[in-house]
VEXVEXBA-771846 format. One line per 2 residues: number of its first residue (from 1); for each residue x, y negated, z negated of C-alpha. Coordinates in Angstrom, 3 decimals. Each point is the difference from the previous one (the first is absolute). Example, Ala and Ser with C-alpha at 12.3 -4.5 7.8 and 13.67 -1.06 7.14 Angstrom:
1> 12.300:4.500:-7.800  1.370:-3.440:0.660
This chain:
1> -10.153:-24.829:-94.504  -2.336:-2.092:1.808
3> 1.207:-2.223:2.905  -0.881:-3.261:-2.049
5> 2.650:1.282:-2.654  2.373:0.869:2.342
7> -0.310:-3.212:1.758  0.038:-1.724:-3.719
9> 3.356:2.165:-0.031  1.747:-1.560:2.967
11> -1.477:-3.565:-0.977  2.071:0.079:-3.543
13> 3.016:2.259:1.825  0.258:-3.008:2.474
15> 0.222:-2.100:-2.604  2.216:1.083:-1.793
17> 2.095:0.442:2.788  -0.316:-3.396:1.093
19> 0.984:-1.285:-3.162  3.158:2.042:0.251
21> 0.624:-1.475:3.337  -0.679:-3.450:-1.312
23> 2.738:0.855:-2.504  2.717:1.013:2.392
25> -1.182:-2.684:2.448  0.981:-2.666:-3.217
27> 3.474:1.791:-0.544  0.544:-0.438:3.599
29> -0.768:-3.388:-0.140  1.591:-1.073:-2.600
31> 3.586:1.334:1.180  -0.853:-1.199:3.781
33> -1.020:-3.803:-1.052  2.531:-0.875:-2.486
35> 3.640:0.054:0.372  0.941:0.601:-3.501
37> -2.974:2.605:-0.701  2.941:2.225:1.540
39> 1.128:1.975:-2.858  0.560:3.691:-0.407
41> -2.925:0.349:-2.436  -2.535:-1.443:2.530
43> 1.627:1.975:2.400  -1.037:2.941:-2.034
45> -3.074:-1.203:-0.599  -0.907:-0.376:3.569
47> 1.094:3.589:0.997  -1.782:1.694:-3.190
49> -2.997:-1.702:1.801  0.508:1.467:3.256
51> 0.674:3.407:-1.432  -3.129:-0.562:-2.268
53> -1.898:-0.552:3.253  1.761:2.281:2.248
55> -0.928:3.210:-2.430  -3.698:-1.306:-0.982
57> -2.137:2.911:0.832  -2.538:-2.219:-0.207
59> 1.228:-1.509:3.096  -1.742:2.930:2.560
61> -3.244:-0.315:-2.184  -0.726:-3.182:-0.229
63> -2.049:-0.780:2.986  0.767:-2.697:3.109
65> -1.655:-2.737:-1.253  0.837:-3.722:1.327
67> 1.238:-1.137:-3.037  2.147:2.774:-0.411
69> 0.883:-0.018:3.887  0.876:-4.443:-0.588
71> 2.067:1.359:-3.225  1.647:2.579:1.796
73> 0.909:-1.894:2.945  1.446:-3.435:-2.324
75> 2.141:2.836:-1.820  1.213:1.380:3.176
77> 1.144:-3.609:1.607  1.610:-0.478:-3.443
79> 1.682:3.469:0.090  1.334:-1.098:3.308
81> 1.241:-3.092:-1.117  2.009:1.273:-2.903
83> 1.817:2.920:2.315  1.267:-2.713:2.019
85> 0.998:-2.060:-2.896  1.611:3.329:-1.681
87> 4.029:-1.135:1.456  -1.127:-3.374:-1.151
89> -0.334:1.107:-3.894  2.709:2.474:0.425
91> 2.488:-2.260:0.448  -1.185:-2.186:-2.165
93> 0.297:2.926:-2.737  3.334:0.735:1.429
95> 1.118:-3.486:-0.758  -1.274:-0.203:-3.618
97> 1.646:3.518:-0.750  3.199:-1.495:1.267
99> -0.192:-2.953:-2.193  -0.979:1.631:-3.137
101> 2.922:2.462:0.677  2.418:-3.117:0.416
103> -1.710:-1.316:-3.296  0.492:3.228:-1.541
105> 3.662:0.118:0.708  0.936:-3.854:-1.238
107> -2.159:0.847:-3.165  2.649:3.021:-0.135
109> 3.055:-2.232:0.506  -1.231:-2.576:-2.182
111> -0.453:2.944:-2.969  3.669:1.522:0.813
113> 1.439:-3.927:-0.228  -1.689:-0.256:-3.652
115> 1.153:3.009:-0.796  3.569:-0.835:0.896
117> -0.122:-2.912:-1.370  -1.403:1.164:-3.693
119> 3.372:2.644:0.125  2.506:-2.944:0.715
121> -1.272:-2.532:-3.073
């Protein structure tokens, strides 16, 4: 392989890379910038994209260029950003699993009282 391919290589591995990192870095965004963007599906949306990223073996490949170095470092700040924030969103979750439990048990209640009260006409 000549080194113009192999450069043409690292050109589309960076790339694609980037765009992967673009991807995350949206995911992160969204569930940093928006209160109610705090959901267990995002949730699990921005850690598939982290694991995505953290796995890539593209990642050692794909060169040091400084668009990939500016991606790199905006995911990074972001990444730091959402650790702090992580006791932040579990609580929240905390919360919301509490009150869908409560839910769950007055929907209960409410079932047994119809029930009851179908025997008793």
């Amino acid at each position: 392989m000549s080194s113009t391919e192999h450069k043409d290589e690292g050109l589309a591995t960076a790339g694609q890379l980037i765009k992967k990192i673009e991807s995350a870095s949206m995911a992160l965004r969204k569930v940093l910038g928006d209160r109610a963007a705090v959901s267990v599906e995002n949730l699990t949306e921005v850690f598939a994209a982290i694991r995505r990223i953290a796995v890539d073996p593209q990642y050692g490949a794909a060169g040091d260029s400084s668009e990939l170095q500016s991606t790199l470092s905006e995911y990074r700040r972001l990444l730091e950003e959402f650790k702090a924030r992580l006791p932040q969103f579990q609580g929240r979750l905390l919360a919301e699993r509490a009150r869908l439990a409560q839910r769950g048990s007055h929907s209960a209640a409410v079932e047994n009282w119809v029930q009851a009260h179908r025997q008793t006409r």
